[in-house]
CHARMM internal coordinates of N, CA and C (Angstrom, degrees):
IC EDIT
DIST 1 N 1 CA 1.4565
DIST 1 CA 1 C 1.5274
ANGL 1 N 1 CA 1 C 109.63
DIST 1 C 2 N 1.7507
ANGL 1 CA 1 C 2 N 114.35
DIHE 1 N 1 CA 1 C 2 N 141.18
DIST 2 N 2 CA 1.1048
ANGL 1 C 2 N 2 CA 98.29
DIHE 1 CA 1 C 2 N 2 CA -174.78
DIST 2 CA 2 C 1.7148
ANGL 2 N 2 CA 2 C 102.04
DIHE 1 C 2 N 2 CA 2 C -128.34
DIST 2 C 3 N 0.9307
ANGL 2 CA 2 C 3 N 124.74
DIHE 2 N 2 CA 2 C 3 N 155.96
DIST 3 N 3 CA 1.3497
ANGL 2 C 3 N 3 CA 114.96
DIHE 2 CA 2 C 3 N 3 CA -179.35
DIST 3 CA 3 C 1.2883
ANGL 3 N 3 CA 3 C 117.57
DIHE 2 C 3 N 3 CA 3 C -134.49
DIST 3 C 4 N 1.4019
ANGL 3 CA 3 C 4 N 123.95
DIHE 3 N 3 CA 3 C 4 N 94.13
DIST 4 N 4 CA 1.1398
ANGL 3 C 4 N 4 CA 102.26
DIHE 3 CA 3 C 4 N 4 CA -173.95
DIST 4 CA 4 C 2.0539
ANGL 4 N 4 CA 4 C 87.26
DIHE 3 C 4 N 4 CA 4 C -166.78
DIST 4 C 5 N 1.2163
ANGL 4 CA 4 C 5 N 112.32
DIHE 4 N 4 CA 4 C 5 N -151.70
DIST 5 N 5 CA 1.5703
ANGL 4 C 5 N 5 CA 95.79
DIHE 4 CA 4 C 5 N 5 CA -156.10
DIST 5 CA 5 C 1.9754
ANGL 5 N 5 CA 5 C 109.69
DIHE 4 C 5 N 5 CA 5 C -125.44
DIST 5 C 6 N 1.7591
ANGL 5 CA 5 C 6 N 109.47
DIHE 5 N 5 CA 5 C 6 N 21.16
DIST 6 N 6 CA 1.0879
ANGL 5 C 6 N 6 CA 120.10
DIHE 5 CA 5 C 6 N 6 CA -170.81
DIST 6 CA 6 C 1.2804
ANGL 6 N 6 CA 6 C 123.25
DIHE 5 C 6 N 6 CA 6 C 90.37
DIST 6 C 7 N 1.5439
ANGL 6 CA 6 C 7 N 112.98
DIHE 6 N 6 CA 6 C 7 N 148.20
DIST 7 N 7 CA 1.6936
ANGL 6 C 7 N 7 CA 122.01
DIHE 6 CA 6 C 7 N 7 CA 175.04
DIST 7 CA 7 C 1.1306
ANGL 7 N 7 CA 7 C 112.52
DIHE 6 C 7 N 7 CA 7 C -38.58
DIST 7 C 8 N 1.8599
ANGL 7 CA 7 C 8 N 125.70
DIHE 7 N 7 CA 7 C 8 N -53.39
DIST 8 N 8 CA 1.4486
ANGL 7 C 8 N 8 CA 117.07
DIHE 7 CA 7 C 8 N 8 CA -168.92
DIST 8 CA 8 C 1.4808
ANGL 8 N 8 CA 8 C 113.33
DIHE 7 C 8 N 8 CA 8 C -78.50
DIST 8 C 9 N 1.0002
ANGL 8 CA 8 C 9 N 136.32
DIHE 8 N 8 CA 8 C 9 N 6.66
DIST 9 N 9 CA 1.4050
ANGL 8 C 9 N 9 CA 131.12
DIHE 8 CA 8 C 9 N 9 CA -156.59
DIST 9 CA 9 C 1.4556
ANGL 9 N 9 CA 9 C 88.72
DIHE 8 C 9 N 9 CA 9 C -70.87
DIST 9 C 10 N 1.5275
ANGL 9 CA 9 C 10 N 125.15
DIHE 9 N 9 CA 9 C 10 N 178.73
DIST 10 N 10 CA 1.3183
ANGL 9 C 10 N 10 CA 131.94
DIHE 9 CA 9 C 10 N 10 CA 164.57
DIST 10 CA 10 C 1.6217
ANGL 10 N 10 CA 10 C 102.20
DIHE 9 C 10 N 10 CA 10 C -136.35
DIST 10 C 11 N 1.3746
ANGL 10 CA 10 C 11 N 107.18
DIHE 10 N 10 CA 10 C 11 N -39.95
DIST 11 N 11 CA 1.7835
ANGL 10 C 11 N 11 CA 106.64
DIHE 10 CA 10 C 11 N 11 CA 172.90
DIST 11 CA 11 C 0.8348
ANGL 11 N 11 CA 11 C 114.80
DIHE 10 C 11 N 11 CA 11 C -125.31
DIST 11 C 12 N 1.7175
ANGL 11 CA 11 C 12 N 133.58
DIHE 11 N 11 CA 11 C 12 N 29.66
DIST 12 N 12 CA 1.7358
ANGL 11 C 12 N 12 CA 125.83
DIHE 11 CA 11 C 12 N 12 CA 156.94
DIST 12 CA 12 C 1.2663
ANGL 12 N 12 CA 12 C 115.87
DIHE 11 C 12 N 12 CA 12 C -65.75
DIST 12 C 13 N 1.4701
ANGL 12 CA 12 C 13 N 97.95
DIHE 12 N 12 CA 12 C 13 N -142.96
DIST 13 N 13 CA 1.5976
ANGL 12 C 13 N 13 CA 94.74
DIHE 12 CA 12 C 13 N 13 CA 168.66
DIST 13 CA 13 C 1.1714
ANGL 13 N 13 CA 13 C 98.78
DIHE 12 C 13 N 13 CA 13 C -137.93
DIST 13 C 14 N 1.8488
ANGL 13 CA 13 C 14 N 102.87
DIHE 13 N 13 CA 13 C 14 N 139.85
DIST 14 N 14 CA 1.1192
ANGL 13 C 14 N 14 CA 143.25
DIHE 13 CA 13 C 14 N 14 CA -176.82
DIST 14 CA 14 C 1.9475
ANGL 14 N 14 CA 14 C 120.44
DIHE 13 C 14 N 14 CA 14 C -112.37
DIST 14 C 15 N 0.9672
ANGL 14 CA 14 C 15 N 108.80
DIHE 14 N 14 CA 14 C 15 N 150.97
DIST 15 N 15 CA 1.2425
ANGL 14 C 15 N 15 CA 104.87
DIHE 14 CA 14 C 15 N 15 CA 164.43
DIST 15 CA 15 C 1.6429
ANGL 15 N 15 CA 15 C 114.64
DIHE 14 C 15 N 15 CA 15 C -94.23
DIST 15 C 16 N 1.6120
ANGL 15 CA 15 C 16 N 107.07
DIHE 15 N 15 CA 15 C 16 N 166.26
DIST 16 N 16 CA 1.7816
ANGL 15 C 16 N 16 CA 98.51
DIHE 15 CA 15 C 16 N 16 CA 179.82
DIST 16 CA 16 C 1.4716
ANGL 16 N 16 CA 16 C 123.53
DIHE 15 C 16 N 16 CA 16 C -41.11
DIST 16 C 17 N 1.3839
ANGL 16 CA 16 C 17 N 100.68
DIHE 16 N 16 CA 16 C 17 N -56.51
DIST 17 N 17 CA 1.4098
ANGL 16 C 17 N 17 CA 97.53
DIHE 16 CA 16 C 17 N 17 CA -175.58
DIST 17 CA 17 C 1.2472
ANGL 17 N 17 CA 17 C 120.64
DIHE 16 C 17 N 17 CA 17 C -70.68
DIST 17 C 18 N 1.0730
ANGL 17 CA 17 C 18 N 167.02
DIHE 17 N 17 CA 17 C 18 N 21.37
DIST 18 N 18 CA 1.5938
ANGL 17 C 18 N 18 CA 157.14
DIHE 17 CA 17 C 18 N 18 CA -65.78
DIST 18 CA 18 C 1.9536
ANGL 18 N 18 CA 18 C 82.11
DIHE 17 C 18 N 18 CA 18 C 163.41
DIST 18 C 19 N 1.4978
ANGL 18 CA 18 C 19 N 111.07
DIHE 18 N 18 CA 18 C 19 N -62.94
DIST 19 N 19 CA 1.3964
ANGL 18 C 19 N 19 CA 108.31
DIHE 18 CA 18 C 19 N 19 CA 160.29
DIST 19 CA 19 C 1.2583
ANGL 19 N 19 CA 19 C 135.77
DIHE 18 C 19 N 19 CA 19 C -45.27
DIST 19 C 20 N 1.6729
ANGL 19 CA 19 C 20 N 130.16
DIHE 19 N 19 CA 19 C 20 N -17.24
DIST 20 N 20 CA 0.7536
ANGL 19 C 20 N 20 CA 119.19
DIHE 19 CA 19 C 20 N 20 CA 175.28
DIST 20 CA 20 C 1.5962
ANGL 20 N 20 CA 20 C 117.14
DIHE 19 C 20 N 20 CA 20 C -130.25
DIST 20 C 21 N 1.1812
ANGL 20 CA 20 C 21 N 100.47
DIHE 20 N 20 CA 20 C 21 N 17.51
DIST 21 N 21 CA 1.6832
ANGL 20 C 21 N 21 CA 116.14
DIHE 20 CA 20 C 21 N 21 CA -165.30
DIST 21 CA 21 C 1.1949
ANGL 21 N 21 CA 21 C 97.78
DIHE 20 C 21 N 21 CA 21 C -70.57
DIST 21 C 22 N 1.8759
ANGL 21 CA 21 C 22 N 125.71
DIHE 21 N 21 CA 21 C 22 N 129.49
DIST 22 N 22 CA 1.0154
ANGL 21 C 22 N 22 CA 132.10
DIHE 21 CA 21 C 22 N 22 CA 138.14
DIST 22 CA 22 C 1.7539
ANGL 22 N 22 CA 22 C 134.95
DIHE 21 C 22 N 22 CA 22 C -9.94
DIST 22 C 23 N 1.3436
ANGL 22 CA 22 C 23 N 93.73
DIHE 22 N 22 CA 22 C 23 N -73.86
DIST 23 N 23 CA 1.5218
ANGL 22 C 23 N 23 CA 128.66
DIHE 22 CA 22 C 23 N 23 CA 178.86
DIST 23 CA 23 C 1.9992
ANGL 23 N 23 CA 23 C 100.80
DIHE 22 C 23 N 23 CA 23 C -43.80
DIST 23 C 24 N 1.2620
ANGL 23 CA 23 C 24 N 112.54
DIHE 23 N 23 CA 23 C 24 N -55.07
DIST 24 N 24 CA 1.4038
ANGL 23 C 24 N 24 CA 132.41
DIHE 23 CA 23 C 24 N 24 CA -161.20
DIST 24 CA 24 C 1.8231
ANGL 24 N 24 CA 24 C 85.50
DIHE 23 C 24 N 24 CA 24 C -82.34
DIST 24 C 25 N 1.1616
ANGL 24 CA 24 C 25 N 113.89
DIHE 24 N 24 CA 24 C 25 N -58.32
DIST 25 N 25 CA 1.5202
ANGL 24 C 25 N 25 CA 104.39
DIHE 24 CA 24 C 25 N 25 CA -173.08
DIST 25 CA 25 C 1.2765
ANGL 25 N 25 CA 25 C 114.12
DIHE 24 C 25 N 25 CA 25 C -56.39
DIST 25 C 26 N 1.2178
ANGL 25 CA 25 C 26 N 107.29
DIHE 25 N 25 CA 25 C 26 N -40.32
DIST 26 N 26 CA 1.9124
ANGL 25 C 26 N 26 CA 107.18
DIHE 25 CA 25 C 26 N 26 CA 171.53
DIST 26 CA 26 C 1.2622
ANGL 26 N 26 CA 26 C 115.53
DIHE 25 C 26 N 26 CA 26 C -53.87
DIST 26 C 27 N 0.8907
ANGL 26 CA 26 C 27 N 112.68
DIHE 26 N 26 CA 26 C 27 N -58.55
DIST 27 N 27 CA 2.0094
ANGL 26 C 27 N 27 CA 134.20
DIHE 26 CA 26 C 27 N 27 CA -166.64
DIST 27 CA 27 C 1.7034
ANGL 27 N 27 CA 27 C 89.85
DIHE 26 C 27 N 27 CA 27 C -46.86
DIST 27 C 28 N 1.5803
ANGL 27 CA 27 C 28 N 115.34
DIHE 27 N 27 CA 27 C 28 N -68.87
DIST 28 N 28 CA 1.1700
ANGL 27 C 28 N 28 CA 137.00
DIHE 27 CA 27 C 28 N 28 CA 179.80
DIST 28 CA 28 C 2.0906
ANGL 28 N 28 CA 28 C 121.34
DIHE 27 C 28 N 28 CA 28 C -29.65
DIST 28 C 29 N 1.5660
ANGL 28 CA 28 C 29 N 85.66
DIHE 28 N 28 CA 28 C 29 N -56.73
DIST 29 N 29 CA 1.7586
ANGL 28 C 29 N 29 CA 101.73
DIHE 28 CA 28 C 29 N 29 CA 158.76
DIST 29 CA 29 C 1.0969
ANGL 29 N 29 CA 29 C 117.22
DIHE 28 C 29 N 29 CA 29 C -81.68
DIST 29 C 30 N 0.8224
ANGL 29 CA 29 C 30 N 114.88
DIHE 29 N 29 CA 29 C 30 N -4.11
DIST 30 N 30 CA 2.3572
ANGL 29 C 30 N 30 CA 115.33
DIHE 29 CA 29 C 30 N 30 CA 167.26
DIST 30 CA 30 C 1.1752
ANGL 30 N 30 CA 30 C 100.43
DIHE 29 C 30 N 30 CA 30 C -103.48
DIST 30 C 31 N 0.8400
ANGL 30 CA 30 C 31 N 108.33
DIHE 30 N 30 CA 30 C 31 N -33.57
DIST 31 N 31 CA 1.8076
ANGL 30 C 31 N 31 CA 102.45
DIHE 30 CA 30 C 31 N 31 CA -165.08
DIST 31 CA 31 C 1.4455
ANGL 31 N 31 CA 31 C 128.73
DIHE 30 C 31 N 31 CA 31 C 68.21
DIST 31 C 32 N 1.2228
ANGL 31 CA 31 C 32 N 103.86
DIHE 31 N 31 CA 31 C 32 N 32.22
DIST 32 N 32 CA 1.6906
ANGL 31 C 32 N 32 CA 131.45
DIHE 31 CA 31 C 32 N 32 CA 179.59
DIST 32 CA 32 C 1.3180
ANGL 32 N 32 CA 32 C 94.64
DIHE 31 C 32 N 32 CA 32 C -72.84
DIST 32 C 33 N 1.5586
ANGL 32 CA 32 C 33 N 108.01
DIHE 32 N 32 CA 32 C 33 N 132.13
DIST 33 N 33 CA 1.7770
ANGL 32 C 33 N 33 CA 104.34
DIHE 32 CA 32 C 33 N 33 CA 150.06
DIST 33 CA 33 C 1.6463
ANGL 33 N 33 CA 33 C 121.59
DIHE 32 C 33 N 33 CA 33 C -40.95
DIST 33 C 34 N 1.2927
ANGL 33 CA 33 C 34 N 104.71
DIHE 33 N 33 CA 33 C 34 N -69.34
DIST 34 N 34 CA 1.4990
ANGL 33 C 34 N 34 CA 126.28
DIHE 33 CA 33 C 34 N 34 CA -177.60
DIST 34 CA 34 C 1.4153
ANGL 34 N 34 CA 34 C 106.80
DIHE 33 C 34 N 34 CA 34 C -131.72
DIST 34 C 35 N 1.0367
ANGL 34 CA 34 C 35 N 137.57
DIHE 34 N 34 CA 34 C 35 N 176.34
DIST 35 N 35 CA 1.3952
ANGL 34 C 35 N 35 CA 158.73
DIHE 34 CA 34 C 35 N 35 CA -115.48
DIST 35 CA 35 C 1.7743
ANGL 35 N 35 CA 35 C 97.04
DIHE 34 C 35 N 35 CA 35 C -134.45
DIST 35 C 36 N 1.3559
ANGL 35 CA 35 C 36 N 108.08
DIHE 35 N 35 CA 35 C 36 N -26.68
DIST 36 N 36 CA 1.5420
ANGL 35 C 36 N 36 CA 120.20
DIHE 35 CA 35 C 36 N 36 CA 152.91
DIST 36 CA 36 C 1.6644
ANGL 36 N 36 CA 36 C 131.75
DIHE 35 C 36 N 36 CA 36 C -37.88
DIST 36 C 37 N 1.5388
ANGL 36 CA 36 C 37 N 92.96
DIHE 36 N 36 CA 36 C 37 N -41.65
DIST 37 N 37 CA 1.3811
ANGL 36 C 37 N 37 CA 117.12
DIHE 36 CA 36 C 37 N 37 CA -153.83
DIST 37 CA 37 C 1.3446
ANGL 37 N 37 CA 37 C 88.29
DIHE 36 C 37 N 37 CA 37 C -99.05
DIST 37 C 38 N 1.6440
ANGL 37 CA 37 C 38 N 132.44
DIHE 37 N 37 CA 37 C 38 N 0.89
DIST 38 N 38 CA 1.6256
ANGL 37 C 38 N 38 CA 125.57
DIHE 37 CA 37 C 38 N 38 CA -147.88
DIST 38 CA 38 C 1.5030
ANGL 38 N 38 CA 38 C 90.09
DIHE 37 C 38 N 38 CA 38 C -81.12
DIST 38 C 39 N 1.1045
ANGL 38 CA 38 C 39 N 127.03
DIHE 38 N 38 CA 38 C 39 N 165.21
DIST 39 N 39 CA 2.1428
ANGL 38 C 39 N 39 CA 110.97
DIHE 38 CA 38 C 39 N 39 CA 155.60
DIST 39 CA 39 C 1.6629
ANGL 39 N 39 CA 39 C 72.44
DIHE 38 C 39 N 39 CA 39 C -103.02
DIST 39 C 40 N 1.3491
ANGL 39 CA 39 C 40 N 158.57
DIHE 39 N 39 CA 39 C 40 N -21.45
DIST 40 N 40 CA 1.4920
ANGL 39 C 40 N 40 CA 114.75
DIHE 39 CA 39 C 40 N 40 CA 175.29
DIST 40 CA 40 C 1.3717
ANGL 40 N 40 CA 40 C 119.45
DIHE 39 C 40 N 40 CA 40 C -98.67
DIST 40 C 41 N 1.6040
ANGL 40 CA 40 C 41 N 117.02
DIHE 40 N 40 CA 40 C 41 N 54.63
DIST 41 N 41 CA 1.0419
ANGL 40 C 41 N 41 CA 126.62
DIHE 40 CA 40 C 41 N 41 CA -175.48
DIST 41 CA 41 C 1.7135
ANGL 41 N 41 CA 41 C 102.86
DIHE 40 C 41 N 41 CA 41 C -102.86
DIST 41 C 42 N 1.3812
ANGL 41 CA 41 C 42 N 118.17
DIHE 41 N 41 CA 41 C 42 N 102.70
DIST 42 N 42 CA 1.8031
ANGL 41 C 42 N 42 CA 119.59
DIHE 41 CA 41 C 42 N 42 CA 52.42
DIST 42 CA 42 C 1.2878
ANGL 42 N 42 CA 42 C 88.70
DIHE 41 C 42 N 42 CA 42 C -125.13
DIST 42 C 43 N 1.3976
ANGL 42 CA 42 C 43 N 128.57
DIHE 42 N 42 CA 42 C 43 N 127.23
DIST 43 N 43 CA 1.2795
ANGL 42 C 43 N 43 CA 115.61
DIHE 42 CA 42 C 43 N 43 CA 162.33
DIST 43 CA 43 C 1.3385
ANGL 43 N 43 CA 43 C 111.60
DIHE 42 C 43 N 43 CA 43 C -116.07
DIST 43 C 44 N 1.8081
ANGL 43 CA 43 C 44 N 110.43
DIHE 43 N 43 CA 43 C 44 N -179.00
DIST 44 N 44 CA 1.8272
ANGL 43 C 44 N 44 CA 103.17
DIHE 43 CA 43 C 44 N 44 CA -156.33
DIST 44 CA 44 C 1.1333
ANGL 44 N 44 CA 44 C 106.61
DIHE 43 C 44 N 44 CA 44 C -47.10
DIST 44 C 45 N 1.4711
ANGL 44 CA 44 C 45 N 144.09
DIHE 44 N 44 CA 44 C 45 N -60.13
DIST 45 N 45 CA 1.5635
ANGL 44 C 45 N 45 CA 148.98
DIHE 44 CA 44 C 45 N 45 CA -150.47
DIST 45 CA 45 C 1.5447
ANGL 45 N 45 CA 45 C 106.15
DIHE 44 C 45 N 45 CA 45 C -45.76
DIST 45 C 46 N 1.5419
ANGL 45 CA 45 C 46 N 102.87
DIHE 45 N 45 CA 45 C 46 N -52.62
DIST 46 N 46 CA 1.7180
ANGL 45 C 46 N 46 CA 106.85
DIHE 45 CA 45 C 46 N 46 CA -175.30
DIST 46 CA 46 C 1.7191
ANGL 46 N 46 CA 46 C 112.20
DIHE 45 C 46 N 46 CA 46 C -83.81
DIST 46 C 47 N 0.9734
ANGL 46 CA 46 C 47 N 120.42
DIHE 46 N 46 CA 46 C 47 N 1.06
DIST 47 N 47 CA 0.8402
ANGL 46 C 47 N 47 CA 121.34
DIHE 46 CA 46 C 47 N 47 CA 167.25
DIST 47 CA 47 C 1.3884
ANGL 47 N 47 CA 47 C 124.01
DIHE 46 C 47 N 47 CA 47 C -103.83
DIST 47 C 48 N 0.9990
ANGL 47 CA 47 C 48 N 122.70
DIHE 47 N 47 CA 47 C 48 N 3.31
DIST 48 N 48 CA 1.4640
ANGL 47 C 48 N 48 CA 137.28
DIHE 47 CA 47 C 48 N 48 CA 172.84
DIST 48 CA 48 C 1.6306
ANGL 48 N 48 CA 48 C 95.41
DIHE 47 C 48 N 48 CA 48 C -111.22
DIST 48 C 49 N 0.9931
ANGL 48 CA 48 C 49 N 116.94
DIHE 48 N 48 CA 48 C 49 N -20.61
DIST 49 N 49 CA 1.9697
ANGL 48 C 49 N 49 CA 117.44
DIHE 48 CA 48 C 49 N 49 CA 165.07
DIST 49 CA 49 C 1.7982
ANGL 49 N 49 CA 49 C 104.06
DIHE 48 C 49 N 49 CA 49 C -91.85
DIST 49 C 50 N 0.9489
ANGL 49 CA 49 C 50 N 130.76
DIHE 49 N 49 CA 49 C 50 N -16.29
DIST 50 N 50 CA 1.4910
ANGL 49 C 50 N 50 CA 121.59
DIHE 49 CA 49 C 50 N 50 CA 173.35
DIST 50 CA 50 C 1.5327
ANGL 50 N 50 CA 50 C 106.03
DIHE 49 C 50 N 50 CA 50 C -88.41
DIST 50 C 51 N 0.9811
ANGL 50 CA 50 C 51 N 140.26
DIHE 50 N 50 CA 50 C 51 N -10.99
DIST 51 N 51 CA 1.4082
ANGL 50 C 51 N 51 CA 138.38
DIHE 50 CA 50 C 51 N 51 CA 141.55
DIST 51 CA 51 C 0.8760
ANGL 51 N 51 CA 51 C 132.83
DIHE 50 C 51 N 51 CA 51 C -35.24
DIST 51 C 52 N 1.1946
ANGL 51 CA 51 C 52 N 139.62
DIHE 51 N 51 CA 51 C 52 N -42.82
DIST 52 N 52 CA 1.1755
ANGL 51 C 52 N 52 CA 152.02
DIHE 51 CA 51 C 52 N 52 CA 138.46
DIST 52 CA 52 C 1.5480
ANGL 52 N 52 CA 52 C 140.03
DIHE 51 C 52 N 52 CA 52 C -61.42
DIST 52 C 53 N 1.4668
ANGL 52 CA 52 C 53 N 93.65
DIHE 52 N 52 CA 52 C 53 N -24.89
DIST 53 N 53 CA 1.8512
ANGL 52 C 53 N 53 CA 117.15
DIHE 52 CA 52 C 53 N 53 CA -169.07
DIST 53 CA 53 C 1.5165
ANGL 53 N 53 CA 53 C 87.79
DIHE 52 C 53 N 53 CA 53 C -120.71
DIST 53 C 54 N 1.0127
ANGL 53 CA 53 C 54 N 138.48
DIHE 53 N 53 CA 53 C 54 N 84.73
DIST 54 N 54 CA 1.5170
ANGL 53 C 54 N 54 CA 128.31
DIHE 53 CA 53 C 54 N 54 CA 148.67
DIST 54 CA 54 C 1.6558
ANGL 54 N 54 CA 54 C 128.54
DIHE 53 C 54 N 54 CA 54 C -52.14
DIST 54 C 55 N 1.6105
ANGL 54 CA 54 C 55 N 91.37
DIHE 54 N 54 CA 54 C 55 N -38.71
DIST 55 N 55 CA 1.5625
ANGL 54 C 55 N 55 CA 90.09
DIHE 54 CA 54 C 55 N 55 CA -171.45
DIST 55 CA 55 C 1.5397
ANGL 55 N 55 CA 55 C 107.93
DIHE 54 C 55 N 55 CA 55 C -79.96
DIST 55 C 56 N 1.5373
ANGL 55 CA 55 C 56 N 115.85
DIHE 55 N 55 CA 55 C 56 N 2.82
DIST 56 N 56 CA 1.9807
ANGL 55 C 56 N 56 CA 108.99
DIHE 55 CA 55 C 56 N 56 CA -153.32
DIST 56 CA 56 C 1.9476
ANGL 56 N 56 CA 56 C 78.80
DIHE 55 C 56 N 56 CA 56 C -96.21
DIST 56 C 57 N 1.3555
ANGL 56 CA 56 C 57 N 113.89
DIHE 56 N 56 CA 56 C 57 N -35.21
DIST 57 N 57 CA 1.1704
ANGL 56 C 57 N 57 CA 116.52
DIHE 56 CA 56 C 57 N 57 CA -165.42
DIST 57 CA 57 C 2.0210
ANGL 57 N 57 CA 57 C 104.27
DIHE 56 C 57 N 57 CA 57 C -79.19
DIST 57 C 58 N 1.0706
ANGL 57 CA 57 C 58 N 110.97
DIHE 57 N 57 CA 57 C 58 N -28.68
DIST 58 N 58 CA 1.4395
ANGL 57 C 58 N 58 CA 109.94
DIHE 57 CA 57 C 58 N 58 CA 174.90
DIST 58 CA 58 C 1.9340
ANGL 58 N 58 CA 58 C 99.94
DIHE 57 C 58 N 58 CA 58 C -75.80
DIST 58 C 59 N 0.7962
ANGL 58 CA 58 C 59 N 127.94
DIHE 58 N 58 CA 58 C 59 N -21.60
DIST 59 N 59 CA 1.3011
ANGL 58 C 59 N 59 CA 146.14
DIHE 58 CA 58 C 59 N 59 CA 178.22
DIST 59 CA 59 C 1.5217
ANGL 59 N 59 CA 59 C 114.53
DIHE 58 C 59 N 59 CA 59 C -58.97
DIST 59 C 60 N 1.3528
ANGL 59 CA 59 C 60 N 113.79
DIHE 59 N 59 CA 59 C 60 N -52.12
DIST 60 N 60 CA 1.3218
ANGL 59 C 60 N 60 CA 139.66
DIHE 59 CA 59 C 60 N 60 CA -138.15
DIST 60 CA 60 C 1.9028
ANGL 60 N 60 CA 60 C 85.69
DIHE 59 C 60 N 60 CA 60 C -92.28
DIST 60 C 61 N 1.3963
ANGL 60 CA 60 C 61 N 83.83
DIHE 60 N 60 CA 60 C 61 N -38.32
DIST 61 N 61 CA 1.9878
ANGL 60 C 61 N 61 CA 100.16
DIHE 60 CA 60 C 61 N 61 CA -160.48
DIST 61 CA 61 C 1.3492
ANGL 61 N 61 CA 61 C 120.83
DIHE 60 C 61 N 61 CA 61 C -76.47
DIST 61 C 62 N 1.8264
ANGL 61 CA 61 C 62 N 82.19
DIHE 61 N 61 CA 61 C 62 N -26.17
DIST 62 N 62 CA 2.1660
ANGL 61 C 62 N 62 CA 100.32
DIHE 61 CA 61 C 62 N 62 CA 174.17
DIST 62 CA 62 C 1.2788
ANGL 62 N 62 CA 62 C 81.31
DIHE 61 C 62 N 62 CA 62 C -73.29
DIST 62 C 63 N 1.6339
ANGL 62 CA 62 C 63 N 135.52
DIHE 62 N 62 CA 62 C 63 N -77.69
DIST 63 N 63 CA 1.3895
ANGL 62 C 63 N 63 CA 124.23
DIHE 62 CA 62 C 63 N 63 CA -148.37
DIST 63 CA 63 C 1.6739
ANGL 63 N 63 CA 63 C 103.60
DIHE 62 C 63 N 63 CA 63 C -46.03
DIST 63 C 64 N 1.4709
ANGL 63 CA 63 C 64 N 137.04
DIHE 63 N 63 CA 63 C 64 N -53.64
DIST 64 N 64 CA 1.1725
ANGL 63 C 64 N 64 CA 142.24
DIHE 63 CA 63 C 64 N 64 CA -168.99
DIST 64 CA 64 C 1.8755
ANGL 64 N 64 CA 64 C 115.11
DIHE 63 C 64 N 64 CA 64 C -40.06
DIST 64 C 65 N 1.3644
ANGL 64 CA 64 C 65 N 99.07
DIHE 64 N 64 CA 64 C 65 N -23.77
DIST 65 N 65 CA 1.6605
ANGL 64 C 65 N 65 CA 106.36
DIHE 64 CA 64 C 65 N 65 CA -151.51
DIST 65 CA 65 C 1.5794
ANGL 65 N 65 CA 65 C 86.95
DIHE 64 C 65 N 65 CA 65 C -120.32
DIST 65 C 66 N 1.0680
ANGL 65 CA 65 C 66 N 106.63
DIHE 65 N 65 CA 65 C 66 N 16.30
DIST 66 N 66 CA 2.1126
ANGL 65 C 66 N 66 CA 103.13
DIHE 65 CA 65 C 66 N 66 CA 167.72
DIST 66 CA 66 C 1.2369
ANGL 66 N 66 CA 66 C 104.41
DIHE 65 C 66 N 66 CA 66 C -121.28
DIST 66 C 67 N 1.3769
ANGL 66 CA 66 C 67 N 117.14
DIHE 66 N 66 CA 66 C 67 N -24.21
DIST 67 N 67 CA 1.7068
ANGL 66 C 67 N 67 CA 115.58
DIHE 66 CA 66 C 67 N 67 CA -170.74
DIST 67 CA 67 C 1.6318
ANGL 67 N 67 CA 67 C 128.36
DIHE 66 C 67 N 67 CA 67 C -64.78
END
COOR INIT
IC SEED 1 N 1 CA 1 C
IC BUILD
């Protein structure tokens, strides 16, 4: 569970790393909602984070298949 207020935010709330996340810095220079919306979605970065996150990446794939 994550709680916090999304990649683009600039003054929600974030966790520490959230500042320095790859994933969030990309999103941030695309200007993608989510990583859903990427056209280079899945690329290496998130996929070396779905290794760990199974469910963010099953997540990512529901949003992909409604859009």
């Amino acid at each position: 569970d994550i709680n916090c207020d999304g990649c683009l935010t600039e003054k929600g709330q974030l966790f520490g790393f959230c500042r320095v996340c790859k994933i969030r810095e990309c999103a941030m220079k695309k200007g993608v909602k989510n990583c859903a919306y990427c056209n280079d979605c899945p690329c290496e970065e998130l996929n070396k984070f779905h290794k760990f996150a199974p469910d963010a990446k099953a997540t990512l794939e529901k949003i992909r298949t409604t859009m």
